[in-house]
C-alpha positions in Angstrom: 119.2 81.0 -294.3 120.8 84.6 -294.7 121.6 86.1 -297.9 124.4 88.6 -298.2 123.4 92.4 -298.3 125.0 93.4 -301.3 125.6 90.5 -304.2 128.3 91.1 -306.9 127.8 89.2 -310.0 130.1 87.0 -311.6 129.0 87.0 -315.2 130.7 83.8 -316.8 132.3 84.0 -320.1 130.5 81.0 -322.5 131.4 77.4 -320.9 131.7 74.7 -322.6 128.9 73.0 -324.6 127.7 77.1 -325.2 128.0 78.5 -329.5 130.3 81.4 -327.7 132.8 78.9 -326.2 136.3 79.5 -327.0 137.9 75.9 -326.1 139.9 77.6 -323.1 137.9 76.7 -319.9 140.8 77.3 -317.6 140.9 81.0 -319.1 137.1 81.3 -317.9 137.5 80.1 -314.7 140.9 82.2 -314.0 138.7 85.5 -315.3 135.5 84.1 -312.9 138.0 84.1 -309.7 139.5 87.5 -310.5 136.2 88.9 -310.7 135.5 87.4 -307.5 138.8 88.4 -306.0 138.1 92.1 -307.1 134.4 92.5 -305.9 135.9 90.6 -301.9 138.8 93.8 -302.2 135.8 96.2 -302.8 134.2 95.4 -300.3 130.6 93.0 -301.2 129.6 90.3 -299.1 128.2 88.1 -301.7 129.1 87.1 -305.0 126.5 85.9 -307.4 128.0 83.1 -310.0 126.1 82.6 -313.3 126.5 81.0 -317.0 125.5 84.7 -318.4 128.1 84.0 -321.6 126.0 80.7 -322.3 123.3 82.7 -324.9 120.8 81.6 -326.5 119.9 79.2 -323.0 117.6 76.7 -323.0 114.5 77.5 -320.9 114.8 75.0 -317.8 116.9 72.1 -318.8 120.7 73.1 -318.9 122.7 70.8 -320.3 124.9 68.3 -317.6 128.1 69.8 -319.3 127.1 73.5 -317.7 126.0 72.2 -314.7 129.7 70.3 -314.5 131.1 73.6 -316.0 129.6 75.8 -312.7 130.2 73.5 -310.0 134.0 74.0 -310.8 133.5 77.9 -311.5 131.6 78.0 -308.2 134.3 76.1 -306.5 137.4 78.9 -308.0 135.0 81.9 -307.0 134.5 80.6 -303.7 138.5 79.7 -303.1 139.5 83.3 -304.4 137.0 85.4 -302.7 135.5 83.1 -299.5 132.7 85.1 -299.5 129.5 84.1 -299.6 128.5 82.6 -303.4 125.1 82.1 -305.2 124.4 80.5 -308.7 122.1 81.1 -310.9 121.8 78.5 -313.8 120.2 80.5 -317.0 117.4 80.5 -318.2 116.1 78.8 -315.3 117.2 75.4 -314.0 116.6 76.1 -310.1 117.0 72.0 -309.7 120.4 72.4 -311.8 121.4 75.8 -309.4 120.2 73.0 -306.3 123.1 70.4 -307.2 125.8 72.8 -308.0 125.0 73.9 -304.3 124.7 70.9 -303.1 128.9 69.9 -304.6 130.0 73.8 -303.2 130.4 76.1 -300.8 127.4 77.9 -302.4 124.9 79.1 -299.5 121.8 80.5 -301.7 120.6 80.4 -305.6 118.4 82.3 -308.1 115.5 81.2 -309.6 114.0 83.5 -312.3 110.6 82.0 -312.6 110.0 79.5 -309.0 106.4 79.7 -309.7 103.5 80.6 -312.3 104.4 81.4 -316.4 106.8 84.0 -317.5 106.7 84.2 -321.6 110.6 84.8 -322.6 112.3 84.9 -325.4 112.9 80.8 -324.9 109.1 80.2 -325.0 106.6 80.1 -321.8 108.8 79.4 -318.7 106.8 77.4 -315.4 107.8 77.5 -312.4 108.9 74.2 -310.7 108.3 75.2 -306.9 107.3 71.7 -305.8 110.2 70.4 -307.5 112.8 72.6 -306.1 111.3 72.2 -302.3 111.8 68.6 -302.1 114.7 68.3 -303.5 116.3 71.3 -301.8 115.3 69.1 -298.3 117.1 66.2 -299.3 120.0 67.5 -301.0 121.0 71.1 -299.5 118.0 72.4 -296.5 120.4 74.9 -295.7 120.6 76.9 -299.3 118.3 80.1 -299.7 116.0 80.2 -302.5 116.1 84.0 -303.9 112.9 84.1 -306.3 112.6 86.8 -309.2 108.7 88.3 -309.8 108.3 89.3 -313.0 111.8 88.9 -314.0 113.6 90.8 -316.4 113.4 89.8 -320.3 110.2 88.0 -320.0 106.3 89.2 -320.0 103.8 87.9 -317.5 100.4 86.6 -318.5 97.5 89.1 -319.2 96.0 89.6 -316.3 98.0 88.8 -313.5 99.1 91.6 -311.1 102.5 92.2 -309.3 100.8 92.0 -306.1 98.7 88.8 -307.1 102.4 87.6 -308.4 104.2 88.1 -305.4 101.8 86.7 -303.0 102.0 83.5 -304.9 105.6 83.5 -304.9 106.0 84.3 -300.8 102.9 82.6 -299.5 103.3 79.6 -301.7 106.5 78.5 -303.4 109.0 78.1 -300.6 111.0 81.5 -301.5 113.3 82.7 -298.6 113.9 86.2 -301.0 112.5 88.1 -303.5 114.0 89.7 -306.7 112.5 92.6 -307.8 114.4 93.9 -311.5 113.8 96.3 -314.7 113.1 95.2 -317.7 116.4 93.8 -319.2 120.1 93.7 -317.8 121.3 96.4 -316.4 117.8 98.4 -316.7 117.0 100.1 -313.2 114.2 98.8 -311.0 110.7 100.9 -311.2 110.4 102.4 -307.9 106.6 101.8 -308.1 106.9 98.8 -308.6 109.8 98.3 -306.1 107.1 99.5 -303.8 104.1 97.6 -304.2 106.4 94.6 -304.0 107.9 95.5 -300.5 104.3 96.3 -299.6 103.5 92.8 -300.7 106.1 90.6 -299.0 106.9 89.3 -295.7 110.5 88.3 -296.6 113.1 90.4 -297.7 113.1 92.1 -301.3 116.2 92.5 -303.3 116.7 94.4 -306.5 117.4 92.5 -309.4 119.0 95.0 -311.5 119.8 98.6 -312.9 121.5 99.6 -309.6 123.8 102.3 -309.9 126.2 104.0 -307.5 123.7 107.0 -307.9 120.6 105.1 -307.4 121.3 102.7 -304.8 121.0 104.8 -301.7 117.2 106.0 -302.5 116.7 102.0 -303.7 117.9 100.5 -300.5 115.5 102.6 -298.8 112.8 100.5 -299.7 114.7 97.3 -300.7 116.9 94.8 -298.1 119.6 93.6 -301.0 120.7 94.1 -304.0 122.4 92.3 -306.5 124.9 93.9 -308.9 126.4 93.9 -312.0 126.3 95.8 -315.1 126.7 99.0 -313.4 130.6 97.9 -311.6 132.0 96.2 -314.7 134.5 98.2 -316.9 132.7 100.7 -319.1 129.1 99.4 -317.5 129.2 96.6 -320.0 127.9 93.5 -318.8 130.4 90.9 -320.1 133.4 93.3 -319.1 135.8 92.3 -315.6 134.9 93.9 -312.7 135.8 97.9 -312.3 137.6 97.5 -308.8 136.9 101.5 -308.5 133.7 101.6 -309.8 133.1 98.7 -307.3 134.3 100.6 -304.3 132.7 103.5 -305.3 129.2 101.4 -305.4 129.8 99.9 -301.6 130.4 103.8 -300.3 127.4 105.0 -301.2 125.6 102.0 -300.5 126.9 101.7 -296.6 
């Protein structure tokens, strides 16, 4: 189960079902495998595919119209790029991201809370880690489970530790990765934190966010991976195409 070094994200515009949908799903799929297209030219290995336009997104339950919605996203991505794809169903339907796997070329998913309680802004989050085992050995054994601690726009319960955290998540949920990310999108990973999570694990640590063309050689010092967005998209906006220069530029500095 290997997950690509460096992971591009494909930030889908709203699909349908979502309040932002504009009734043109072609046009969202068409922008999805450009974006793909562009990050393959720049050089990535991996392209990360996920309903980021679907705001406000319900906590672990995505409707069967966005799961129908990726599957065919996932299935342009891969056919434009043929690199290696993820999904990530938002907020965080890891048994959802499972089946669109299972119906694609898709070789790993995100999960943003696989185990313990996150409090987000869609309520406490729970991780479904014996869920997503069994299902992932009868439906797709060979798709990598990449597992966020502490993800980004959420706040962990009093008490509990990063360390405590991500020993849970690699001794006991059936991750194959870990995420490591700053607070929100696009804001850059504590390098303390960073630390004491490498420290921590025995699988490979990825960062989940806030990597930069400027940051990312010092970053991937300590981390394996990362995953990338905000920071190669026109103008660093998240919900902007893909900034084929800005892309390169990112994948110079981080060979």
């Amino acid at each position: 189960m290997t997950i690509p070094r460096l992971v591009g994200m494909v930030h889908l515009g709203p699909l349908p079902g979502s309040p932002g949908f504009l009734g043109d799903f072609d046009a969202v799929v068409a922008d999805a495998a450009v974006d793909a297209t562009l990050l393959a030219k720049a050089g990535f290995d991996g392209v990360m595919v996920e309903n980021f336009g679907d705001a406000p997104f319900f906590a672990s339950d995505a409707p069967k119209v966005t799961v129908a919605a990726l599957t065919t996203a996932v299935n342009a991505v891969y056919e434009a790029s043929r690199l290696r794809v993820g999904v990530n169903v938002l907020r965080n339907d890891g048994l959802a991201a499972l089946a669109v796997a299972a119906a694609t070329p898709a070789s790993f998913i995100r999960i943003n809370v696989l185990s313990g309680t996150m409090y987000t802004d869609q309520g406490p989050i729970v991780g479904e880690a014996a869920e997503v085992a069994r299902l992932r050995s009868q439906i797709c054994p060979d798709v990598a489970i990449m597992a966020d601690v502490f993800v980004k726009h959420a706040t962990p319960p009093q008490g509990l530790t990063l360390v405590a955290a991500t020993d849970d998540l690699v001794e006991r949920a059936g991750a194959d990765a870990v995420v490591v990310s700053g607070r929100g999108t696009g804001s850059p990973t504590d390098l303390d934190q960073l630390r004491a999570v490498t420290e921590s694990s025995r699988l490979p640590v990825y960062l989940g966010s806030g990597v930069t063309m400027d940051n990312v050689t010092s970053m991937l010092a300590l981390a394996d991976g990362a995953i990338v967005g905000t920071s190669i998209k026109i103008d660093g906006v998240s919900t902007n195409p893909v900034d084929l220069d800005a892309a390169k530029a990112f994948i110079r500095a981080a060979i």
